[in-house]
C-alpha positions in Angstrom: 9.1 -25.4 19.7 11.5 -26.8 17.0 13.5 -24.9 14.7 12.6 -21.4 17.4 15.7 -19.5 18.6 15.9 -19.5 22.7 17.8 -16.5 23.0 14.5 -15.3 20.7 12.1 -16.8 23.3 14.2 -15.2 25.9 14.0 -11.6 24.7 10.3 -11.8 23.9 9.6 -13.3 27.5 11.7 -10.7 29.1 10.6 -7.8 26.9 7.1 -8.0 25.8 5.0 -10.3 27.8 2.4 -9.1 30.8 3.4 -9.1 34.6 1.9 -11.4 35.8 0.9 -12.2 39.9 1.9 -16.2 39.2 5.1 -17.3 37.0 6.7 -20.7 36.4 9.9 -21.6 34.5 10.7 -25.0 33.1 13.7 -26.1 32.5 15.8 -27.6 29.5 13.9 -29.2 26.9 10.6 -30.5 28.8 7.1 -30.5 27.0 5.9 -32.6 30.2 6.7 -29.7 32.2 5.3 -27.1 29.8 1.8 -29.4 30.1 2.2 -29.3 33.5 2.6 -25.7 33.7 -0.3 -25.4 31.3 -2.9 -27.7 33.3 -1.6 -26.3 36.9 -0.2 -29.8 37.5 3.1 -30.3 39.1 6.1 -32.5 37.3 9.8 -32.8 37.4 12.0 -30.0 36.1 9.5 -27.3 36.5 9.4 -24.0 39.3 6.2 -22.0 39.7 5.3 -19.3 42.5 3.6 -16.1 42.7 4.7 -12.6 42.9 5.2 -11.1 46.2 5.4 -7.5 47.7 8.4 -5.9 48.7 11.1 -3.6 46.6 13.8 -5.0 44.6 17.1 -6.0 45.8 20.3 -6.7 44.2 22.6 -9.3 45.7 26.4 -9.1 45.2 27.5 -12.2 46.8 31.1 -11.4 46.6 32.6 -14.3 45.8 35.2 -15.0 42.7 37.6 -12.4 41.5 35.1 -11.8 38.5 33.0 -9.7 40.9 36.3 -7.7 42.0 35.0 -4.0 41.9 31.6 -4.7 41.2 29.9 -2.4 43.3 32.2 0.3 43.5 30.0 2.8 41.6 26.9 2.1 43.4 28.7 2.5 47.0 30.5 5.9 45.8 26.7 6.9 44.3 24.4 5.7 47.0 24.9 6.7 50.7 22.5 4.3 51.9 24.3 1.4 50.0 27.8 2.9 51.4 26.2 3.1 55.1 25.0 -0.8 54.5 
């Protein structure tokens, strides 16, 4: 993929392709892993799973002064997040 824009490939993978039940995601710059991926073989650098049931959840770890307030809007909005 020379000369293609990641934060390109990013929106288009996050935007416009199908949900699929099985995903994989290799990292950095690794056409072994992208073969791998392709052929349902397994190499370095690469993590693949499937989707599972359930609801989403967001986690707010809590940890750096960054995340200082972070969730203050959600547990004034949500009585079930302010009971948690």
């Amino acid at each position: 993929l020379v000369g293609v824009d990641p934060v390109d490939v990013g929106w288009s993978l996050a935007s416009s392709r199908a949900g699929l039940e099985h995903r994989a995601v290799v990292l950095g710059d690794h056409a072994a892993g992208v073969r791998a991926v392709a052929s349902g073989g397994l190499s370095a650098g690469v993590v693949s799973g499937a989707v599972v049931g359930g609801k989403t959840v967001f986690v707010f770890p809590g940890q750096g002064s960054q995340w200082l307030g972070m969730a203050a809007g959600l547990l004034e909005s949500s009585p079930v997040f302010a009971a948690r």
